[in-house]
FIDO-292436 format. One record per residue: residue number from 1; residue in one letter; chain; x, y, z of N, C-alpha, C, O in turn. Coordinates in nm, 2 decimals. Example, Ala and Ser with C-alpha at 12.3 -4.5 7.8 and 13.67 -1.06 7.14 Angstrom:
+-----+---------+--------+--------+--------+--------+--------+--------+--------+--------+--------+--------+--------+--------+--------+
| num | residuo | cadena |   n.c1 |   n.c2 |   n.c3 |  ca.c1 |  ca.c2 |  ca.c3 |   c.c1 |   c.c2 |   c.c3 |   o.c1 |   o.c2 |   o.c3 |
+-----+---------+--------+--------+--------+--------+--------+--------+--------+--------+--------+--------+--------+--------+--------+
|   1 |       a |      A |   1.32 |  -0.57 |   0.78 |   1.23 |  -0.45 |   0.78 |   1.32 |  -0.33 |   0.78 |   1.42 |  -0.33 |   0.85 |
|   2 |       s |      A |   1.28 |  -0.22 |   0.71 |   1.37 |  -0.11 |   0.71 |   1.29 |   0.00 |   0.79 |   1.34 |   0.11 |   0.80 |
+-----+---------+--------+--------+--------+--------+--------+--------+--------+--------+--------+--------+--------+--------+--------+
# end
This chain:
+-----+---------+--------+--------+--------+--------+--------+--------+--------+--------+--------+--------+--------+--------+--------+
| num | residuo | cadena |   n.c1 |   n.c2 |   n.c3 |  ca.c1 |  ca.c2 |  ca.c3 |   c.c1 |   c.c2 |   c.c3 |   o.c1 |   o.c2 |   o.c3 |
+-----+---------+--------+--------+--------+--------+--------+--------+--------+--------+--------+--------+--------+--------+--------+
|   1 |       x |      A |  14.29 |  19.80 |  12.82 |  14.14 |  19.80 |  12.81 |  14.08 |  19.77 |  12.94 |  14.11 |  19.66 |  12.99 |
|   2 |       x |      A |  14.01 |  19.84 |  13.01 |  13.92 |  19.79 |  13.15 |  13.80 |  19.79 |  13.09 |  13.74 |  19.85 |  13.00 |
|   3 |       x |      A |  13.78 |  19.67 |  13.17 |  13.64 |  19.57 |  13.16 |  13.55 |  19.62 |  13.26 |  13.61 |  19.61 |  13.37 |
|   4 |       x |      A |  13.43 |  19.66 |  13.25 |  13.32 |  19.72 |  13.34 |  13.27 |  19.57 |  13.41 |  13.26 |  19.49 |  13.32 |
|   5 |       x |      A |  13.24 |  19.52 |  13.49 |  13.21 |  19.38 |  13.57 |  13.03 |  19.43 |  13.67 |  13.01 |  19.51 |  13.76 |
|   6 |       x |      A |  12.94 |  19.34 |  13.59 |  12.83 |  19.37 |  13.66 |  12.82 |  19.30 |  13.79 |  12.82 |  19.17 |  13.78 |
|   7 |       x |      A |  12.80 |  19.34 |  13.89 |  12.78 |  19.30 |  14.01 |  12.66 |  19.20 |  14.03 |  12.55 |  19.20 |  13.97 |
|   8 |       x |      A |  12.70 |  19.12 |  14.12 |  12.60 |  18.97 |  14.13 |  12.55 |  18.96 |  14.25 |  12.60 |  19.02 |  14.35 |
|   9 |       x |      A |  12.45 |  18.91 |  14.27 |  12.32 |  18.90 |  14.36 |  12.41 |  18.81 |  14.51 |  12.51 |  18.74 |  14.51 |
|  10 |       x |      A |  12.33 |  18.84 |  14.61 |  12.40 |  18.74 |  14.65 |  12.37 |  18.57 |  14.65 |  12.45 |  18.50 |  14.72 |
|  11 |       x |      A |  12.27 |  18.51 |  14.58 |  12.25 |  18.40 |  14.54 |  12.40 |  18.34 |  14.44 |  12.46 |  18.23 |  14.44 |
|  12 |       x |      A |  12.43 |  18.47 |  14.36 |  12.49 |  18.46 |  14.24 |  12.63 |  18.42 |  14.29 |  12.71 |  18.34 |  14.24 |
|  13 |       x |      A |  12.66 |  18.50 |  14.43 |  12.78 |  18.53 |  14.51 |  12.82 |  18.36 |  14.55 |  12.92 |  18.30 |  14.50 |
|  14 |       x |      A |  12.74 |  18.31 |  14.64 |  12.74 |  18.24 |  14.68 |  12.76 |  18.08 |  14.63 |  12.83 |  17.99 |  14.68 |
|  15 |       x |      A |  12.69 |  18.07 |  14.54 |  12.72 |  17.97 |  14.41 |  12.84 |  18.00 |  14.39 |  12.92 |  17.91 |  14.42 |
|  16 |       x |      A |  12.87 |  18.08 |  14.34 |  12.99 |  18.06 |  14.28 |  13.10 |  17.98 |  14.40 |  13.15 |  17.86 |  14.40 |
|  17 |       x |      A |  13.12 |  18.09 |  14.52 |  13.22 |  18.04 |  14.60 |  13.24 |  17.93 |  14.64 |  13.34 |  17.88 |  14.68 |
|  18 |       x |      A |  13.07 |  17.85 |  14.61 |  13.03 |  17.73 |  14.69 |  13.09 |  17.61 |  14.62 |  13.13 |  17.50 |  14.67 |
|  19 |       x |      A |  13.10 |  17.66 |  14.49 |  13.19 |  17.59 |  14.35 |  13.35 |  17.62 |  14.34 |  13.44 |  17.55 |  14.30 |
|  20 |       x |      A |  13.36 |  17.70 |  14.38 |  13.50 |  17.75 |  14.32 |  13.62 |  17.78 |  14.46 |  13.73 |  17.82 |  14.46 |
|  21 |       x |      A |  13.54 |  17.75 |  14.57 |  13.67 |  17.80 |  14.71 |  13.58 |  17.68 |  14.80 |  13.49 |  17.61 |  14.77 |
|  22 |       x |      A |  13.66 |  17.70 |  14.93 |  13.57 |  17.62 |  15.08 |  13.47 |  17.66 |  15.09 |  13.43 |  17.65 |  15.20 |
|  23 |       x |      A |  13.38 |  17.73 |  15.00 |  13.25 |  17.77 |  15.07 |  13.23 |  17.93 |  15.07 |  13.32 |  18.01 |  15.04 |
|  24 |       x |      A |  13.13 |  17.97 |  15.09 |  13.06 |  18.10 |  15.07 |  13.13 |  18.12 |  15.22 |  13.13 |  18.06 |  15.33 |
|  25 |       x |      A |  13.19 |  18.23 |  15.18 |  13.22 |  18.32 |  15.32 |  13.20 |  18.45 |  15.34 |  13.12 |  18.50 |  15.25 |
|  26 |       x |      A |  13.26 |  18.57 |  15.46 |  13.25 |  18.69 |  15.44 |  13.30 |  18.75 |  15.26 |  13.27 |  18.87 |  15.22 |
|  27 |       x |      A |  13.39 |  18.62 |  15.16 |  13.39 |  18.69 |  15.02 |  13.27 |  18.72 |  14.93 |  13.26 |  18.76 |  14.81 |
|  28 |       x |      A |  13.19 |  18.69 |  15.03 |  13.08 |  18.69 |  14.95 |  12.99 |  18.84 |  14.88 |  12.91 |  18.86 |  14.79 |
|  29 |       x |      A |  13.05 |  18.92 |  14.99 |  13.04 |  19.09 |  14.99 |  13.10 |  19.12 |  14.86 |  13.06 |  19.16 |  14.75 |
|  30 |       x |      A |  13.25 |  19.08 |  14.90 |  13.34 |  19.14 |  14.78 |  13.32 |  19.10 |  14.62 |  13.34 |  19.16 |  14.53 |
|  31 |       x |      A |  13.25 |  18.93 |  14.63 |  13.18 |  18.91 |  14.47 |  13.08 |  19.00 |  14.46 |  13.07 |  19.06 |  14.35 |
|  32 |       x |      A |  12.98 |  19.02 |  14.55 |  12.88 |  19.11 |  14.52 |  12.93 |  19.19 |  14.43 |  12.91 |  19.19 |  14.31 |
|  33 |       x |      A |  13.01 |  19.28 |  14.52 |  13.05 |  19.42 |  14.45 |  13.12 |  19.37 |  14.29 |  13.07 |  19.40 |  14.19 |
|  34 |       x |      A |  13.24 |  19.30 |  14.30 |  13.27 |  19.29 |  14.20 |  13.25 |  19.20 |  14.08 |  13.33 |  19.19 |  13.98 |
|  35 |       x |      A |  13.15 |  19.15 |  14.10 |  13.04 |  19.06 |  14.02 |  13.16 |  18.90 |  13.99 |  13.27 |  18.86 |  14.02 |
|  36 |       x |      A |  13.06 |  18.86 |  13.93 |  13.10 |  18.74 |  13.93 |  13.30 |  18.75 |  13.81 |  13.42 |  18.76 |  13.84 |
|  37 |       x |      A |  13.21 |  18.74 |  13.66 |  13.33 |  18.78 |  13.56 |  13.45 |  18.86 |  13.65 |  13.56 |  18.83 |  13.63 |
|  38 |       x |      A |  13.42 |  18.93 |  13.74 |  13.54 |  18.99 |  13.81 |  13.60 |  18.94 |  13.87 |  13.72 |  18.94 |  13.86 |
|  39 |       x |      A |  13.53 |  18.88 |  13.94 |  13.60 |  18.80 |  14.13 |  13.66 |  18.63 |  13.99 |  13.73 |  18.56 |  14.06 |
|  40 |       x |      A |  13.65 |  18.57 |  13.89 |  13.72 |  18.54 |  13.82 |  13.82 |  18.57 |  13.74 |  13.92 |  18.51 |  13.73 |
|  41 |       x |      A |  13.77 |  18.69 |  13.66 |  13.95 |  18.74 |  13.64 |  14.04 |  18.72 |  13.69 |  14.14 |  18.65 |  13.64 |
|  42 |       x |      A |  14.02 |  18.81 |  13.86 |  14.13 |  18.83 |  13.89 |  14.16 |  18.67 |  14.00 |  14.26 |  18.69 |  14.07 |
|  43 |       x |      A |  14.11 |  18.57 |  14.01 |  14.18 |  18.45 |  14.05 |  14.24 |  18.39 |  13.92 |  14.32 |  18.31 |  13.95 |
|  44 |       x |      A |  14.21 |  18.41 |  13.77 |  14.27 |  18.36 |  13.64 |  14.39 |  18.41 |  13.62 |  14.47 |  18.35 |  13.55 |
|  45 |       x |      A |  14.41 |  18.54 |  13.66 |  14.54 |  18.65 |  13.69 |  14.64 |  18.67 |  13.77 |  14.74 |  18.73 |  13.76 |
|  46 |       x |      A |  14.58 |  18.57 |  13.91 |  14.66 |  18.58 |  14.02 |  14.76 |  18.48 |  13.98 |  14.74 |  18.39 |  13.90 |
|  47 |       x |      A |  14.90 |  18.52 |  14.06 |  15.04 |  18.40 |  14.04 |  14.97 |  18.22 |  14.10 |  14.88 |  18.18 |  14.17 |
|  48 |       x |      A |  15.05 |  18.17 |  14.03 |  15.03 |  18.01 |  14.05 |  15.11 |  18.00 |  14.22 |  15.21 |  18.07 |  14.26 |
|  49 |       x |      A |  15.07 |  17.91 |  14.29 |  15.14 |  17.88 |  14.40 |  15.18 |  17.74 |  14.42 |  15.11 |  17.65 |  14.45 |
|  50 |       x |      A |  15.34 |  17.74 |  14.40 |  15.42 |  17.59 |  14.41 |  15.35 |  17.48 |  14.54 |  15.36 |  17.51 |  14.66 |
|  51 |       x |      A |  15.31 |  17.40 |  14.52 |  15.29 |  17.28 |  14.59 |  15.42 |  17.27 |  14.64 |  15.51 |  17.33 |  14.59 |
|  52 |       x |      A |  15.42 |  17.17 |  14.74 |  15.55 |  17.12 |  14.82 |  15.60 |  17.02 |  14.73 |  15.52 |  16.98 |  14.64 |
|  53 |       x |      A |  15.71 |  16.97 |  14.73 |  15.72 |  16.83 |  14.65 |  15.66 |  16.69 |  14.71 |  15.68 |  16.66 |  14.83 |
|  54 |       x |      A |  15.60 |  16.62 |  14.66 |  15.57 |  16.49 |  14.70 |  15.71 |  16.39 |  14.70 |  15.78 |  16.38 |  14.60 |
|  55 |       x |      A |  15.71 |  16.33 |  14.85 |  15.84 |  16.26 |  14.84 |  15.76 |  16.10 |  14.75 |  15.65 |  16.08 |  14.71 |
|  56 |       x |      A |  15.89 |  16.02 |  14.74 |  15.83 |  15.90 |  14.62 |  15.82 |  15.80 |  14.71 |  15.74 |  15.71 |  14.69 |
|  57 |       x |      A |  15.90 |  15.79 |  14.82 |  15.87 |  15.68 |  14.92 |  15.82 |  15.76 |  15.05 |  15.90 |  15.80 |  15.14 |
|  58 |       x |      A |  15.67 |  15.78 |  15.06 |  15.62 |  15.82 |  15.18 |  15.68 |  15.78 |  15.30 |  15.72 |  15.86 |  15.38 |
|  59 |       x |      A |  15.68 |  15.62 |  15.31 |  15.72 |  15.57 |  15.44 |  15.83 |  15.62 |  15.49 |  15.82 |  15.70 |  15.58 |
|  60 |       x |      A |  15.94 |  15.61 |  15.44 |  16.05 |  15.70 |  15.42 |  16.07 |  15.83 |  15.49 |  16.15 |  15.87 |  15.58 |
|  61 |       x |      A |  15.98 |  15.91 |  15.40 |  15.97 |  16.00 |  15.48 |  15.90 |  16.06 |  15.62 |  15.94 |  16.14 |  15.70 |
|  62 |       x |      A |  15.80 |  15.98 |  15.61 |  15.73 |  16.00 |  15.76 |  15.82 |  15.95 |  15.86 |  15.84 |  16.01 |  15.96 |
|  63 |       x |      A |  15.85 |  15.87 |  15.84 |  15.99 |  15.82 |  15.93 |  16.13 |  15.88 |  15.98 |  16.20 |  15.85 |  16.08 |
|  64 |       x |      A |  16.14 |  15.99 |  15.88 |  16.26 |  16.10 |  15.90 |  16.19 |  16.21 |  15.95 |  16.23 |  16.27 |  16.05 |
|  65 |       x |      A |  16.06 |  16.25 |  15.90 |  16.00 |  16.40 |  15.99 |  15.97 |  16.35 |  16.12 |  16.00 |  16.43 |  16.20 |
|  66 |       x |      A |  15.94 |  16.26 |  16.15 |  15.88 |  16.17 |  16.30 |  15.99 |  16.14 |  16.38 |  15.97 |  16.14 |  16.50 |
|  67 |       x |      A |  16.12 |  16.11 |  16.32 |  16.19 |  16.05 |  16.38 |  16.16 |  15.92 |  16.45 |  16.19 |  15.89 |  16.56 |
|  68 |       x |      A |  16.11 |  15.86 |  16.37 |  16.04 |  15.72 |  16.40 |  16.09 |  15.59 |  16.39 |  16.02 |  15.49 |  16.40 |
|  69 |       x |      A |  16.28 |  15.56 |  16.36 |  16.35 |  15.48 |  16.32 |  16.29 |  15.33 |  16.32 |  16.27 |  15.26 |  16.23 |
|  70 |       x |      A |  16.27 |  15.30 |  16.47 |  16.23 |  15.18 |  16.56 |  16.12 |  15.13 |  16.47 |  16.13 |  15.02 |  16.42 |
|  71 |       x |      A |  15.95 |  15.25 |  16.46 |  15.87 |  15.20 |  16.40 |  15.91 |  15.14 |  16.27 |  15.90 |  15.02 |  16.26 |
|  72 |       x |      A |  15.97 |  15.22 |  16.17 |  15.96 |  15.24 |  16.01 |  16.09 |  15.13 |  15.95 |  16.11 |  15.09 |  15.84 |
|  73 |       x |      A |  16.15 |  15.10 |  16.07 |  16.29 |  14.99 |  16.00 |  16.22 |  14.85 |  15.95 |  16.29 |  14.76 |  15.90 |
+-----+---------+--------+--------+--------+--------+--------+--------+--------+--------+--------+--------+--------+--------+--------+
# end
């Protein structure tokens, strides 16, 4: 089924981004065009992106990426 998406103002553009990303940027064209309902879809559609793991003892680790033995002992 394709969904027809009414295109949004740029007031409309810009709110949104201003809510939903870093800020109103040059995306702000592309919500135009593809209206708001759209430029949502397809971020509710896009794949998930794995975070890094969080280590459990930070100090620990800042101490092995740094190589910081002297400091962190």
């Amino acid at each position: 089924m394709c969904r027809e998406y009414v295109a949004a103002t740029t007031t409309q553009a810009a709110r949104l981004l201003e809510q939903t990303s870093f800020g109103p940027t040059v995306a702000i064209q592309y919500v135009k065009s593809v209206g708001v309902d759209g430029y949502l879809a397809e971020q509710f559609s896009a794949l998930t992106t794995r975070l890094a793991t969080i280590p459990t003892n930070l100090l620990t680790a800042l101490c092995q990426a740094n190589n910081t033995a002297r400091v962190c002992a």
